[in-house]
C-alpha positions as CSV (number, residue, x, y, z in Angstrom):
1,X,99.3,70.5,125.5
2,X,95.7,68.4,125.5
3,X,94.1,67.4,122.4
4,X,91.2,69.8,123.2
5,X,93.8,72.8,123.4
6,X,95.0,71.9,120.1
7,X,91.8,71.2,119.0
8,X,90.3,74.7,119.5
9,X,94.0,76.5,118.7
10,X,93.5,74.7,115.3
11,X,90.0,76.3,114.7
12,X,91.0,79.4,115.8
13,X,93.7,79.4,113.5
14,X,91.7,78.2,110.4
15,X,89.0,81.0,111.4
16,X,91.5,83.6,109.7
17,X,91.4,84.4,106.5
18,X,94.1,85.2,104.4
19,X,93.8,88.2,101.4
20,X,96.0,88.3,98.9
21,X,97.2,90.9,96.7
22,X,99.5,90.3,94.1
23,X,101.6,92.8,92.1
24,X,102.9,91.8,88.7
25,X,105.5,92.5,85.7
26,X,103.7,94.7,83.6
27,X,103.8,97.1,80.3
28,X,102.1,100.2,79.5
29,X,101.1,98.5,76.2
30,X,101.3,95.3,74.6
31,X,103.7,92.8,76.5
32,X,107.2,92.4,74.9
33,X,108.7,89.4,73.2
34,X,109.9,87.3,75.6
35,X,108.3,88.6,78.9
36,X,105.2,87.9,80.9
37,X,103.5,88.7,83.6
38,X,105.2,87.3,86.2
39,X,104.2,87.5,90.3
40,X,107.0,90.5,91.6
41,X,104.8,90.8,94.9
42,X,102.6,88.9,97.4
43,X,100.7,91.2,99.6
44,X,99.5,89.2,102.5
45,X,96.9,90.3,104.9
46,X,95.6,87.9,107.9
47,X,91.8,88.7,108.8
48,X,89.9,87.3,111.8
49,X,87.0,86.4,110.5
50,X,85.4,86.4,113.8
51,X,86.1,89.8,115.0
52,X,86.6,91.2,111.6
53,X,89.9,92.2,112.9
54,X,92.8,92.7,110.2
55,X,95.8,91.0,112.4
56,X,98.5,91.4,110.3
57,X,100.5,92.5,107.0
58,X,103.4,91.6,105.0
59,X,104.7,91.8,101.8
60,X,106.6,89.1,99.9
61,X,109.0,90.3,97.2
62,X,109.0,88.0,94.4
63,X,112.3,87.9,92.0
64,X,111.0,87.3,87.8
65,X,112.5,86.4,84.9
66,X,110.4,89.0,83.2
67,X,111.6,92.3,83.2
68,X,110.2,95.2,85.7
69,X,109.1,98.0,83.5
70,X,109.2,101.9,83.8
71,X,105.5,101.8,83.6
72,X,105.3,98.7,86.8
73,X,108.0,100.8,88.8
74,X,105.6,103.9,88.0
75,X,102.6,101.7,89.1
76,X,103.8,99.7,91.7
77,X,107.3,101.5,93.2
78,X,108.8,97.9,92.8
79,X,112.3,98.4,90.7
80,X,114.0,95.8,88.8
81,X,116.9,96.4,91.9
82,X,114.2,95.0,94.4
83,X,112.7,92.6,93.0
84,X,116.3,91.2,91.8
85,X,116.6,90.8,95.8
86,X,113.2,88.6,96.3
87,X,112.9,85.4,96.7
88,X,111.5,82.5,94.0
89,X,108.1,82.1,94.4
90,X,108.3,78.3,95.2
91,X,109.8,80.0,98.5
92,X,107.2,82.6,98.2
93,X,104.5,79.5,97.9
94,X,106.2,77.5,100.7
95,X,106.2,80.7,103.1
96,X,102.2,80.7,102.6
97,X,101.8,77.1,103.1
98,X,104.2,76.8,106.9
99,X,103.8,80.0,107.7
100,X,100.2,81.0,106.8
101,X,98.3,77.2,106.6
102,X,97.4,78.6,103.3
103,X,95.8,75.3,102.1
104,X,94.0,74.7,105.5
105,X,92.5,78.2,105.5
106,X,89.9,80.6,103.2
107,X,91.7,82.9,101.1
108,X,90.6,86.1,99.3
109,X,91.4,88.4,96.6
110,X,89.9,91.3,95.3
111,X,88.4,89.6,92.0
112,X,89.9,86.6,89.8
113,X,93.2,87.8,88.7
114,X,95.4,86.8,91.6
115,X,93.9,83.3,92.3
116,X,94.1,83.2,87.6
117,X,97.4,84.0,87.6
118,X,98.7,82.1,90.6
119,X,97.1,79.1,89.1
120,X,98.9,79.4,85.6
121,X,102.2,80.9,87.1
122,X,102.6,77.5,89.8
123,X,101.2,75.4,86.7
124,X,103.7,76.5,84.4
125,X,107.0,76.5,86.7
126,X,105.6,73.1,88.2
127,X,105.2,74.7,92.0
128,X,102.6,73.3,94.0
129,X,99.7,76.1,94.2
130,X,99.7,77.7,97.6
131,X,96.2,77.5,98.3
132,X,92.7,75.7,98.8
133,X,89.8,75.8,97.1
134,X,88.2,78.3,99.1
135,X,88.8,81.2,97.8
136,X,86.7,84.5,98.2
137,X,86.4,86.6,95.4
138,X,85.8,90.1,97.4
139,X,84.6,91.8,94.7
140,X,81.6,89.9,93.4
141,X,81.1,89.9,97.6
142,X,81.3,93.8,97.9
143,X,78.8,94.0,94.7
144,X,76.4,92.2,96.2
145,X,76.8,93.6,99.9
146,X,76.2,96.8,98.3
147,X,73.5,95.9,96.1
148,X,75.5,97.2,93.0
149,X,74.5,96.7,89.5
150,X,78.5,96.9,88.6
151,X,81.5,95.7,90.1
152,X,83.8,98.2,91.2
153,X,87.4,98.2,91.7
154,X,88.9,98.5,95.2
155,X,90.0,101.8,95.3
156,X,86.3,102.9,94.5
157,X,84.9,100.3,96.7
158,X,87.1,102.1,99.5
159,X,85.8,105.6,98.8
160,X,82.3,104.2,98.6
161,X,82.6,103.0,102.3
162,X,84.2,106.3,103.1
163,X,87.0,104.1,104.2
164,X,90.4,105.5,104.2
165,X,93.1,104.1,100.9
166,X,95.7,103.0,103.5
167,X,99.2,102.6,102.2
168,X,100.0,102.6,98.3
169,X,98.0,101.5,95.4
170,X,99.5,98.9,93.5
171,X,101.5,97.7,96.2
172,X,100.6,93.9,97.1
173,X,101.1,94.6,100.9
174,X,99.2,97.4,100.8
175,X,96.0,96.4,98.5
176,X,95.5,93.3,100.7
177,X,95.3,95.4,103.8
178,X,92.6,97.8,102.2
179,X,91.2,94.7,100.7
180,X,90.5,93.2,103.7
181,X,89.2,96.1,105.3
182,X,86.3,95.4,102.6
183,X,86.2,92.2,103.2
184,X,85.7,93.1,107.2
185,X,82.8,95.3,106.2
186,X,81.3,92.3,104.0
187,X,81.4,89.5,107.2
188,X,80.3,92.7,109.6
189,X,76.6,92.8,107.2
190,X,76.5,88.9,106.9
């Protein structure tokens, strides 16, 4: 291969995005003694932010040391038997960084809480965090695309585009798929 092939398959790749949905241990009320929320899931879709094309989706199951409630498997469909399977989520973190360039690329979520909680889970189990700076907060985006005067969560952001809620809510894989299918409508207005 020529340096200008490389050259231009190196843009190309680092002209996708990557959207992120994370699922997480969770309680229907106050978090017990001894747990957290922990990262169970990694939704990952890849978006061509050229043709606004989603390209792909896959899900990352993420084992905890937290325990998966009855209200998360209610939520999610992740059981404490799946995620008991995953993998840690320095292999979770490595798979996004050979796999998906994720530090060469954007990445989005929809709002803060996947890029907050990926910061303070990598920080606190000394993992190397995943990502870039550039990260894409797709609901402040979708608020202003819209002209809204609130920020609205996906699923509503979905029905307001008379776009279709593909999948299952609350499942990583499946949010970043409808997520990016926002984001896609965002870079289509811009």
């Amino acid at each position: 291969m020529n340096d200008e092939f490389l050259k231009m398959y190196h843009q190309a790749e680092t002209e996708k995005i990557l959207v992120i949905d994370i699922e997480a241990t969770c309680w229907k009320d106050e978090i017990p003694d001894g747990q957290e929320n922990e990262i169970i899931e990694i939704g990952i879709c890849v978006l061509d932010a050229f043709t606004c094309e989603r390209l792909e989706k896959k899900s990352l199951i993420i084992k905890s040391t937290s325990i998966v409630s009855e209200f998360c498997t209610e939520l999610t469909t992740l059981t404490q038997e799946i995620v008991d399977k995953g993998i840690s989520l320095k292999e979770g973190c490595d798979i996004l960084q050979t796999q998906y360039l994720s530090k060469e690329r954007a990445w989005a979520s929809y709002g803060a809480y996947d890029r907050k909680l990926f910061q303070r889970e990598c920080h606190d189990k000394d993992i190397t965090y995943p990502f870039n700076e550039e990260h894409i907060n797709i609901k402040h985006r979708y608020a202003d695309s819209a002209s809204l005067k609130k920020k609205v969560g996906m699923a509503k952001a979905l029905r307001q585009l008379d776009f279709p809620l593909e999948g299952i809510h609350h499942r990583g894989v499946d949010d970043a798929w409808n997520s990016a299918n926002i984001l896609a409508w965002i870079l289509y207005q811009e």
